[in-house]
C-alpha angles and dihedrals in degrees: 000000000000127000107247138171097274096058081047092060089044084055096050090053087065097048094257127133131191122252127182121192089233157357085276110031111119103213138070120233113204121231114214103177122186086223139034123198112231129179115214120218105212087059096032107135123206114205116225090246099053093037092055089052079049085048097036092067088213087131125056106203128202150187138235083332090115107020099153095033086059095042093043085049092045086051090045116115102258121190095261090047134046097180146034145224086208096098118190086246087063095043085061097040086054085045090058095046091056095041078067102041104256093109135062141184124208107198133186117217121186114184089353095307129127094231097161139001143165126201133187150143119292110210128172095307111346139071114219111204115201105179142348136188136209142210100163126044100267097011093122 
C-alpha cells in the first residue's frame, strides 16, 4: 500500500511530518517529535529590522502563485547543504495537497523575480510550514 495524501493529512493531525534521507530516496520517514515548535500569533515579535524591510515594500509577496517553483527551490542544493529531505516522492505528495487545496506557498518577488518563499499544509487552524528558501536577506 502506497503512502498518499490522505495518510499525509492523517499524519499531520497527530503532529507528524515526512522526512526522506535525500533528493532520491524512495521512501518517507515519519517524524514523531516530542516537541513542535509553534509560534503563537497573539505573542508573535517582529524585530525593527524585519519589520522596516515589511514597511519598505521592496518585496511583493504572494500566495499559492508559484507553489512547485518554491518547493523545487526549498529542495535545491545550497552551499551549506548538498542535499535535501525534500524527496521527489514528497515533492509530489505537497503537489497533491495543493492540487486540493491543503497546501500553500507564500512567495517574495523583487523586479519579477521569485527571490524567497515558504510552503507548507494548512490544516483547521494552523498552518504547518515545512521549508523555505531565500535570495535576498529577508526574502523568506
Amino acid at each position: 500500500m502506497a503512502f498518499g495524501p490522505n495518510d499525509l493529512i492523517a499524519c499531520y493531525a497527530e503532529g507528524i511530518f515526512p522526512m526522506a534521507d535525500s533528493r532520491e530516496d524512495p521512501g518517507v520517514r515519519l517524524i514523531d517529535p516530542q516537541l513542535r515548535g509553534v509560534i503563537p500569533l497573539d505573542r508573535f515579535h517582529l524585530s525593527r529590522r524585519l519589520a522596516r524591510t515589511v514597511r519598505s515594500d521592496r518585496f511583493e509577496v504572494r500566495i499559492d502563485t508559484a507553489f512547485s517553483t518554491v518547493v523545487a527551490a526549498c529542495a535545491a542544493p545550497a552551499p551549506d547543504r548538498e542535499d535535501t529531505w525534500i524527496s521527489k516522492g514528497i515533492e509530489y505528495l505537497y503537489g497533491e495537497l495543493f492540487a486540493r487545496g491543503q497546501a500553500h506557498s507564500v512567495e517574495c518577488w523583487r523586479d519579477g523575480r521569485l527571490v524567497g518563499g515558504l510552503y507548507g499544509v494548512s490544516l483547521g487552524g494552523g498552518f504547518f510550514g515545512e521549508s523555505m528558501f531565500s535570495l535576498e536577506t529577508d526574502a523568506s
